[in-house]
N, C-alpha and C positions, 0 to 999 in steps of 0.2 A: 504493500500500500504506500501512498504517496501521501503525504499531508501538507499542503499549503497555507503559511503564517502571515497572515498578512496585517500592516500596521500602517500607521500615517494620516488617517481621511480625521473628518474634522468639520467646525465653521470657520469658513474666511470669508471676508470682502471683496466684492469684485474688483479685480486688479490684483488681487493678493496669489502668494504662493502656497501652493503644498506638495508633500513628495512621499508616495507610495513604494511601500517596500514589500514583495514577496519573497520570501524564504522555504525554500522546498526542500523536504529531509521525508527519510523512509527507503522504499525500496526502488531509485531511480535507477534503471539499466542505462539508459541514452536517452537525453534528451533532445529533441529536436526544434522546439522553439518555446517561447512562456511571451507570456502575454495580459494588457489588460482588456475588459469589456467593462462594460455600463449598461445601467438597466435605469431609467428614470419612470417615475410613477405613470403609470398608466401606458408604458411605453415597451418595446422588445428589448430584449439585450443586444446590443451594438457594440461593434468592433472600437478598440479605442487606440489600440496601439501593438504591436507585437515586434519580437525579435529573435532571429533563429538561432543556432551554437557558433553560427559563422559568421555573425553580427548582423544580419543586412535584416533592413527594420521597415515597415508597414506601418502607416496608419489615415486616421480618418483624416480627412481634407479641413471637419470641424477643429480640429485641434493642432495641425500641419503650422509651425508658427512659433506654438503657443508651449506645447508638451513634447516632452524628450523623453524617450524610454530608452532605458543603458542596462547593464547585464554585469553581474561578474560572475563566472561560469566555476571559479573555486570554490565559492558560497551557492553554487545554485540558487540566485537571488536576483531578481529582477528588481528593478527601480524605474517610477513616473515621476519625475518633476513638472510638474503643470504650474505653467505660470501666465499671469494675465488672465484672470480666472472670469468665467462668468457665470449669470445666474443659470444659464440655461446647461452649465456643467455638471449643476448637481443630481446627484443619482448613486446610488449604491456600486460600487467597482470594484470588479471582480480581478482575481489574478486566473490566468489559465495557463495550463502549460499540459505541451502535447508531446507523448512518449515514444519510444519506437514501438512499432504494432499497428494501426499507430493508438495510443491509449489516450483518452486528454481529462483530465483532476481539473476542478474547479477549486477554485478556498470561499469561506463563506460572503464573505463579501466586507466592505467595509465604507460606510456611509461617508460621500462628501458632497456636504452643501455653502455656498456661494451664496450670500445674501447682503443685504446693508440691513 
């Protein structure tokens, strides 16, 4: 099993920063890329950003700019810096990360809202 830890979300200000951390421990064979998604109320979960073991990174065109996703593959641990934040950022965000087979773990989520 995989378990993904995930820390960071929060209230901020629009304009303001914050920076997601996932931490993946258990029984990783290979991983092949980890990632964040978003899920806002009454809404689907949506792609927010990913990055593979070989760095090369993906994301939404909403956050293209604004959010840096980075990796250290020692720690099995992905990181979101999202800066310039806005309201319409807030939603629950998920870490994902997808295994060889291919297998994909989700972690429970972690609430970040954007408000004045």
């Amino acid at each position: 099993q995989v378990q993904l830890a995930e820390s960071g979300g929060g209230l901020v200000h629009p304009g303001g920063s914050l920076r997601l951390s996932c931490a993946a421990s258990g029984s990783i064979s290979r991983i092949i890329r980890m990632g964040w998604y978003r899920q806002a109320p009454g809404k689907e979960r949506e792609l927010v950003a990913v990055i593979t073991s070989g760095g090369s990174t993906n994301s939404a065109d909403s956050v293209k700019g604004r959010f840096t996703i980075s990796r250290d593959n020692a720690k099995n641990t992905v990181y979101l810096q999202m800066n310039s934040l806005k309201p319409e950022d807030t939603a629950v965000y998920y870490c994902n990360l997808v295994g060889l087979g291919p297998v994909a773990y989700w972690g429970q989520g972690t609430q970040v809202t954007v408000s004045s």
